[in-house]
C-alpha positions in Angstrom: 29.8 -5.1 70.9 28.4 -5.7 74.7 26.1 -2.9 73.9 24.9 -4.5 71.0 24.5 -7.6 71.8 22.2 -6.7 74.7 19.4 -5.8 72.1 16.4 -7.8 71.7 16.5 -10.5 69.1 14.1 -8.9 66.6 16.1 -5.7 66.4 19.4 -7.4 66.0 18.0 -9.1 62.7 16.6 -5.8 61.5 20.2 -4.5 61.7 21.4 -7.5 60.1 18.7 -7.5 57.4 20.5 -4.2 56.1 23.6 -6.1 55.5 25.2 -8.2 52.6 24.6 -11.9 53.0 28.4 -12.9 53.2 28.8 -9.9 56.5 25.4 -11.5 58.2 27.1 -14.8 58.1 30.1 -13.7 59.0 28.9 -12.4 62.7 28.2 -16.2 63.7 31.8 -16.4 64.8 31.1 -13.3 67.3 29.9 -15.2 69.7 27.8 -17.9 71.2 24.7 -15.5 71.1 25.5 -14.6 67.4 26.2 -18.1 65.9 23.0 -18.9 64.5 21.2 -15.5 65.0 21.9 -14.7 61.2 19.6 -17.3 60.2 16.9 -15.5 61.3 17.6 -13.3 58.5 14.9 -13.4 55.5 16.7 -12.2 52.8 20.1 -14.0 51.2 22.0 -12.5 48.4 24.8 -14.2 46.6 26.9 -12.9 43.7 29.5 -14.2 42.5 31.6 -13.9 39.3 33.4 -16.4 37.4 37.0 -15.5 39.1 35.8 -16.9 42.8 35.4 -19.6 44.2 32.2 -21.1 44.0 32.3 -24.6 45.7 32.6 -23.4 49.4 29.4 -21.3 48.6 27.3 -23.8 46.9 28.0 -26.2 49.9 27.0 -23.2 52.2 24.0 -22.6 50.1 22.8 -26.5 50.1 23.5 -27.0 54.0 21.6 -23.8 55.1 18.5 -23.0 52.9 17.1 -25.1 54.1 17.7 -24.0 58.1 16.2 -20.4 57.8 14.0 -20.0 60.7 11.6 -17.2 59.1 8.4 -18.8 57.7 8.8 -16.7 54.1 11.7 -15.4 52.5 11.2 -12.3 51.6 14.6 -12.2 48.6 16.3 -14.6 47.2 19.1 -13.3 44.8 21.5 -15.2 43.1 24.0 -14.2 40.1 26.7 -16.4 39.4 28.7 -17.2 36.1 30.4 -20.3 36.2 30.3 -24.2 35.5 31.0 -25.2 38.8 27.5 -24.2 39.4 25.5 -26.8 38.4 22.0 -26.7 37.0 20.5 -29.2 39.2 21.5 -26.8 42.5 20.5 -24.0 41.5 17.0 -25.8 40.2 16.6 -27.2 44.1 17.3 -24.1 45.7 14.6 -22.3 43.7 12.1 -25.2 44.7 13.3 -24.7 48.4 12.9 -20.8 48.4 9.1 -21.7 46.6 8.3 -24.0 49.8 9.6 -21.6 51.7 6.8 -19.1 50.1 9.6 -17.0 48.8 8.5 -12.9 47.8 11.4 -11.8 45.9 13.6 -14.3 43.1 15.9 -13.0 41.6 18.2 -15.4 39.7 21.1 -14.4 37.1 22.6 -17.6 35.5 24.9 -17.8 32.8 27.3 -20.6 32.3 30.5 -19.3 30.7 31.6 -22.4 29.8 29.8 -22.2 26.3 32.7 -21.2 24.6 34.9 -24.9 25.4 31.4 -26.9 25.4 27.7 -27.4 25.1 25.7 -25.5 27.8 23.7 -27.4 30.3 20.5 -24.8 30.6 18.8 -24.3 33.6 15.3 -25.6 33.6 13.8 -24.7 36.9 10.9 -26.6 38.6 7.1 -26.4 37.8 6.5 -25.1 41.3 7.7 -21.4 40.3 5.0 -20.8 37.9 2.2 -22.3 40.8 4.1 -19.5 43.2 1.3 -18.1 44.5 3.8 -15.4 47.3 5.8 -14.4 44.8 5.9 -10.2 44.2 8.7 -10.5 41.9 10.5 -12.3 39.5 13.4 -11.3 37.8 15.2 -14.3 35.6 18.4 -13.0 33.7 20.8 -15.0 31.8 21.3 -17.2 28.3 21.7 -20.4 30.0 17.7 -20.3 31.6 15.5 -21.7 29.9 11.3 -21.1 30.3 9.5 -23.8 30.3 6.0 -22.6 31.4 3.6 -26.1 32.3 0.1 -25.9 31.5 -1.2 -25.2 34.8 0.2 -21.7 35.6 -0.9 -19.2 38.6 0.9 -16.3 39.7 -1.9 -14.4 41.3 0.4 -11.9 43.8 3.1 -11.2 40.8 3.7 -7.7 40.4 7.3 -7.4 38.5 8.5 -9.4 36.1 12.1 -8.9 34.0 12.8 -11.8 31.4 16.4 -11.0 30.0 18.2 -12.8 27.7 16.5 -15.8 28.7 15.0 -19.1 26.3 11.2 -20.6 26.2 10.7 -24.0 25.5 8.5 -22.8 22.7 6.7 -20.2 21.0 3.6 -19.9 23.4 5.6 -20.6 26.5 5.9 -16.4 27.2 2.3 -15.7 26.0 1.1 -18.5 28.1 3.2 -17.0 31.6 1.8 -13.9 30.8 -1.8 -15.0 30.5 -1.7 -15.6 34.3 -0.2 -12.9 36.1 -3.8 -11.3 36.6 -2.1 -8.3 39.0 1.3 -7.8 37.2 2.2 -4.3 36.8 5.8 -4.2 35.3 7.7 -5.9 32.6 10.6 -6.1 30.9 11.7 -8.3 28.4 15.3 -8.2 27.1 15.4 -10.5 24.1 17.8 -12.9 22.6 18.1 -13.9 19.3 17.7 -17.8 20.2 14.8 -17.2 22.7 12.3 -19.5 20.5 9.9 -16.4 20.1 8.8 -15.6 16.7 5.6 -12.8 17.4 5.8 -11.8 20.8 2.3 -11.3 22.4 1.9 -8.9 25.1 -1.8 -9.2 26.5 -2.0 -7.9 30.0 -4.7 -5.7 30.8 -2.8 -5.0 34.6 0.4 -3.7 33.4 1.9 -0.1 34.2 5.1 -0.1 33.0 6.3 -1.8 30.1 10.3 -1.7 29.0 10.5 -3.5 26.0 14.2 -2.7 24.1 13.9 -3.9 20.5 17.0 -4.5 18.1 17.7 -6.5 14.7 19.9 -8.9 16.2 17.1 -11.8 16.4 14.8 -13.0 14.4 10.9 -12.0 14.9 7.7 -11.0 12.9 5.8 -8.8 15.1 4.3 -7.5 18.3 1.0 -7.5 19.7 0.8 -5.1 22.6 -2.7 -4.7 24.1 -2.1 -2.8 27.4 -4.8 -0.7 28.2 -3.6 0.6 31.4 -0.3 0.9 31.1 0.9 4.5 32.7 5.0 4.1 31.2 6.5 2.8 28.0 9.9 2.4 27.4 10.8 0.8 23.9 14.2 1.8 22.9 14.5 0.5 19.1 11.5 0.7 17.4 12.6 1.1 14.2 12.9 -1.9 11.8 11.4 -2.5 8.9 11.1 -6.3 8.8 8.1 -7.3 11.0 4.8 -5.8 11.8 3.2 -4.7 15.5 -0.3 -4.2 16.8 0.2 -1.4 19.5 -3.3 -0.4 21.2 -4.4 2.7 22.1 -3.0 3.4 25.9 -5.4 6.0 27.2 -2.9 5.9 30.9 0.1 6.5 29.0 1.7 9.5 30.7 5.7 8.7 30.2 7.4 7.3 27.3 10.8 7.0 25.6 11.2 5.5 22.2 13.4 5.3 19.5 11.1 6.0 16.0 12.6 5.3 12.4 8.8 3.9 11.0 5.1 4.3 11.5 5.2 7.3 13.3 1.4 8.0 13.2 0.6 5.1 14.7 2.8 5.0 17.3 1.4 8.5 18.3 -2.0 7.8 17.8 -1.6 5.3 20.7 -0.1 7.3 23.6 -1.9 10.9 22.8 -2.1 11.1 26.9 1.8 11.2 27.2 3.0 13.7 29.7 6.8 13.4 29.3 7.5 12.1 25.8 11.7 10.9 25.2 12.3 10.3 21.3 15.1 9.2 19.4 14.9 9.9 16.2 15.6 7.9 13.5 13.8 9.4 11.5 14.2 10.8 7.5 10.5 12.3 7.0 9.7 13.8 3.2 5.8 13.7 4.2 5.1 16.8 5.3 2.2 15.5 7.4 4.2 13.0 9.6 1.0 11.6 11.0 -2.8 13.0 10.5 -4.3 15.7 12.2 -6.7 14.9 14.9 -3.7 13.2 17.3 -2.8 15.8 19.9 -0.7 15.9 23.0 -3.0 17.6 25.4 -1.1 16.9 28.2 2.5 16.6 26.8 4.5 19.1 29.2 8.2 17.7 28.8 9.3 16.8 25.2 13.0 15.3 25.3 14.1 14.9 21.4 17.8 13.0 20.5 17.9 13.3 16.7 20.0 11.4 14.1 18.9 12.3 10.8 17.9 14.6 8.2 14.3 16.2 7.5 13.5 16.6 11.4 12.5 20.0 11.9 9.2 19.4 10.1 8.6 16.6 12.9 9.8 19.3 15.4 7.6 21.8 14.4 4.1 19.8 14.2 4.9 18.5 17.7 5.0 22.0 19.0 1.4 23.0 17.3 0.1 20.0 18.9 1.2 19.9 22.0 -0.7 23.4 23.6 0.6 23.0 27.2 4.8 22.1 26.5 6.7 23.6 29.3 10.2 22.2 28.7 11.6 21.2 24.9 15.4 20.2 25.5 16.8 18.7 22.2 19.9 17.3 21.1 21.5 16.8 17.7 23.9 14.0 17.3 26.3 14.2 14.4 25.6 16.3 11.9 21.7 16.2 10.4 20.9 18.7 8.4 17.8 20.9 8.9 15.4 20.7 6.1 15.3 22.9 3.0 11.9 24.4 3.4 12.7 25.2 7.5 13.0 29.2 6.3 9.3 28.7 4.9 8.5 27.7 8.4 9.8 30.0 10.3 8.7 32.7 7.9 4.7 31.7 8.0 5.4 31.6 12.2 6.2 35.5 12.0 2.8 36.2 12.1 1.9 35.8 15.9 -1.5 34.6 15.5 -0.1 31.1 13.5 3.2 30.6 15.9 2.3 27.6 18.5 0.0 27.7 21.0 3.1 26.5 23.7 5.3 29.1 23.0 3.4 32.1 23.7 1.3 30.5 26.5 3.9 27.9 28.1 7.2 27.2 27.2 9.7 27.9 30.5 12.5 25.7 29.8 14.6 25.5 26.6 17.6 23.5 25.9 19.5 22.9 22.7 22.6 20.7 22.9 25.0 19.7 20.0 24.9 23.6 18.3 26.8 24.3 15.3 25.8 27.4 14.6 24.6 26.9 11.1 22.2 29.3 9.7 19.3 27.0 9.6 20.0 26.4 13.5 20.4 29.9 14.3 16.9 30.6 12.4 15.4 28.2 14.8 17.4 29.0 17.9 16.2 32.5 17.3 12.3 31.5 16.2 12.1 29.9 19.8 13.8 32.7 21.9 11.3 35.1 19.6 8.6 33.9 20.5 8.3 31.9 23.8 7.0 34.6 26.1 7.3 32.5 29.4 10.6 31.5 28.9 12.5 31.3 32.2 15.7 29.6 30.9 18.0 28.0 27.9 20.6 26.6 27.0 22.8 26.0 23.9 25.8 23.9 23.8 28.2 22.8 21.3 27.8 19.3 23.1 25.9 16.6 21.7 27.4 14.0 24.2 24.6 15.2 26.5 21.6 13.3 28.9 18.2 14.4 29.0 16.4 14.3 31.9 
């Protein structure tokens, strides 16, 4: 320890910067050099659940925030779910951290106490949305609530995660969104109280965009106008009840989605995609799936998790669009059937001057997980194997509990 302590100050809080909040505190009992070394420390983390104690640490919280030496706090991150933590508290350490031109808020509220009473939500202060140091901002929890005031600037925010969390009304998220001029990535976990009836997405910044999608809440549509946007993650696209707007995304070069609907147009807007994930949903009788003139040019890595019957047409036009496919690894979950006119297919592709462009000019990686060995799957199995001449390796297992990558 003699050792140690004989390093210069600045290298001591480096060290100390590595380690969890409750351990940085913990060396001011070391000795008289280390007592209040620790709050030279930028970053304070505190997570608690709802079986500890929680007084001793909002007490530490409220005496100390305030004594940080560093000029900006680089992290604030606080997850706690319990009543003993009130509102108000957490609400003035949030305005503390924002004086205290704070880069990193993290805060994950959620009072259990819902089920014995009504919640108390947290509103926090006007200040955060006039944060103009702030890099990120992730706010997770039902008991926040988003109240965005008219005068919002966020000019340095660059990640942004909304989960589970309230607005004060309809055009509070739309409104937040409007003035984050450099944000680059979003995600927006949604509730089914949240107050948001067509969630508006206009931000012409953003990269990265995870936006998971159920039927648990009430909603009629989605505007997404993204025009840079480079990933797109929306896990659940496949109601029926509501309408979306989804521009084209000429930057779009990885996406995962879950399809069931309006298939064409969700193509039609991410034709640049180099690494496409689908989960499919999907019970297709058109034969066309979507028009011809979209093309995956630059689609190299096709991951496809299938559900439901009447796929391999899908399959099949995604190959003879996509010219430059290097790895196709699918897996069938349950037991889909492979459509009746899949031997038609397979017959026309015998002639080598029709079978697509991929598999005699790219294909290297083939993988085929949840095999039955049915006929129809055996056709295919042995249509790929026949015909991709750059094949370097497969796989078929019997698995469907499997993870693309």
């Amino acid at each position: 320890m003699d050792r140690i302590s004989g390093l210069p100050d600045e290298l001591l809080v480096e060290i100390l910067h590595c380690l969890p909040t409750k351990e940085v505190v913990s060396t001011s009992i070391l000795s008289k050099r280390w007592e209040f070394l620790w709050l030279w420390v930028p970053k304070l983390t505190f997570v608690m659940n709802h079986y500890e104690s929680d007084l001793p640490i909002q007490d530490f919280i409220t005496k100390n925030l305030r004594l940080l030496k560093p000029q900006v706090i680089e992290s604030f991150h606080l997850q706690c779910f319990s009543s003993s933590f009130k509102p108000e508290d957490i609400k003035h350490w949030v305005g503390t951290t924002i004086s205290r031109r704070v880069r990193e808020l993290i805060i994950n509220y959620c009072d259990l106490s819902w089920l014995d009473k009504p919640v108390v939500l947290l509103d926090l202060p006007n200040s955060l949305y006039t944060c103009t140091s702030l890099v990120t901002l992730k706010l997770i929890g039902h008991s926040i609530i988003v109240d965005v005031p008219r005068t919002v600037s966020l000019p340095c925010l660059k990640t942004l995660e909304l989960d589970s969390v309230a607005y004060s009304n309809k055009e509070s998220l739309r409104l937040l969104l409007s003035y984050c001029p450099v944000l680059e990535d979003l995600t927006i976990h949604r509730d089914m109280h949240d107050n948001v009836k067509t969630l508006v997405i206009i931000v012409p910044s953003l990269l990265r965009l995870n936006l998971p999608i159920d039927g648990a809440y009430s909603c009629d549509g989605y505007v997404i106008v993204t025009p840079a946007l480079k990933y797109l993650k929306v896990p659940g696209l496949y109601r029926e009840d509501f309408s979306y707007l989804l521009t084209h995304m000429p930057n779009v070069e990885e996406a995962d989605l879950s399809v069931e609907q309006d298939v064409e147009r969700l193509f039609g807007s991410i034709t640049s995609v180099k690494r496409l994930s689908l989960f499919v949903l999907l019970d297709i009788e058109d034969e066309s799936m979507y028009h011809n003139g979209i093309y995956f040019n630059q689609l190299e890595h096709l991951n496809l998790h299938i559900y439901r019957d009447n796929w391999s047409k899908l399959l099949v036009r995604l190959l003879e669009d996509s010219p430059k496919l290097r790895v196709l690894k699918i897996v069938v979950d349950g037991e889909p059937s492979f459509d009746e006119e899949f031997e038609h297919v397979s017959w026309i592709y015998n002639d080598e001057s029709s079978v697509p462009k991929c598999l005699l000019d790219s294909l290297e990686v083939f993988e085929f997980a949840g095999y039955t060995r049915r006929p129809e799957e055996r056709d295919f199995v042995s249509f790929i194997l026949k015909h991709a001449c750059h094949l370097k390796s497969s796989s078929i297992s019997r698995l469907s509990c499997y993870v693309l990558e």
